[in-house]
C-alpha positions as CSV (number, residue, x, y, z in Angstrom):
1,X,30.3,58.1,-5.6
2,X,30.0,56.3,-2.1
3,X,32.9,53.9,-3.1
4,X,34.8,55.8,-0.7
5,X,36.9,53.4,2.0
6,X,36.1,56.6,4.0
7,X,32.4,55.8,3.7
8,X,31.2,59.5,3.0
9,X,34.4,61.2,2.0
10,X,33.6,61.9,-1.4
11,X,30.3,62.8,-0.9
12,X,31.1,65.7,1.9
13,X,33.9,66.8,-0.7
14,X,31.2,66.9,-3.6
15,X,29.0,68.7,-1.1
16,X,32.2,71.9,-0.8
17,X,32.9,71.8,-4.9
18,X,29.4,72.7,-5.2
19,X,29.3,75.6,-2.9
20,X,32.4,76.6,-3.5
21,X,32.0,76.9,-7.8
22,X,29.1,79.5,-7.7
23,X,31.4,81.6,-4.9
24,X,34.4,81.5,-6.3
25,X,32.7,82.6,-9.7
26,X,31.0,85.2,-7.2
27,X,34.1,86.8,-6.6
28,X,36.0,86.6,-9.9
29,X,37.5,83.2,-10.4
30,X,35.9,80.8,-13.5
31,X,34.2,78.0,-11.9
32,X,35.8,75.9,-14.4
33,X,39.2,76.5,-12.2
34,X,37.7,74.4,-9.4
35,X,37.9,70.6,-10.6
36,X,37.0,67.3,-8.5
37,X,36.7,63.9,-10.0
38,X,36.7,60.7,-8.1
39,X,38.7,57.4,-9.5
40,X,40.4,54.3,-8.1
41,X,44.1,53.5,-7.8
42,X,43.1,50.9,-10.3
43,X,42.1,53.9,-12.5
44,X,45.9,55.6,-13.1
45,X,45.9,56.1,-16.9
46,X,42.3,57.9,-16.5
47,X,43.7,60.3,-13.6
48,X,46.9,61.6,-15.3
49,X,44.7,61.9,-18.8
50,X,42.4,63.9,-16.4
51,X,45.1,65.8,-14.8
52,X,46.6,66.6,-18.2
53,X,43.6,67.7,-19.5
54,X,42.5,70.0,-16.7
55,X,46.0,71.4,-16.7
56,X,45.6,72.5,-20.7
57,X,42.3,73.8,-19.9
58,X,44.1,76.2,-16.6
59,X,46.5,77.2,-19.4
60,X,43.9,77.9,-22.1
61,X,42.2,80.1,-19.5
62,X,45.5,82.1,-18.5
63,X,46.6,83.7,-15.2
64,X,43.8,84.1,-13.2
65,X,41.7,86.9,-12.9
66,X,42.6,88.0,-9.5
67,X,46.2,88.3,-10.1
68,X,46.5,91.5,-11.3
69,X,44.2,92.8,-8.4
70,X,47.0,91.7,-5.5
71,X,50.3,93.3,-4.4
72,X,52.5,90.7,-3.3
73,X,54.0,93.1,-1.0
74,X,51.1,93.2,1.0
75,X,51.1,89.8,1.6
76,X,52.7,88.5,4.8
77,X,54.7,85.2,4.9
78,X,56.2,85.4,8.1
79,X,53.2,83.8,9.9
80,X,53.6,80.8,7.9
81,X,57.4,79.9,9.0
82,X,57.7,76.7,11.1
């Protein structure tokens, strides 16, 4: 942490993972869904062993809780056309 060429990037986005694990938790979703973790361009091999990892864990988990709870149909995708 602070390593950041951004200066405080990483801490501000540290700052919204952890408000954002109990509330999504709150309203249904496993925390464990919510991943952050910081490495350097350096640091390749770590990030895709990370990314593969956290990707096994999504599947181990399943579909996520809230699917079954919303009707596509009700769902409007015209307001995000170009």
């Amino acid at each position: 942490m602070g390593e950041c060429h951004y200066l405080e990037g990483n801490y501000t986005a540290q700052k919204r993972i952890n408000f954002l694990k109990p509330l999504i938790n709150f309203v249904g979703i496993e925390k464990e869904r919510l991943h952050a973790k910081w490495v350097s361009s350096a640091q390749a091999s770590e990030l895709v062993n990370d990314i593969t990892n956290f990707i096994d864990d999504l599947r181990e988990m399943g579909p996520s809780p809230l699917k079954s709870k919303i009707n596509p149909d009700s769902i409007k995708t015209d307001r995000y056309k170009p």
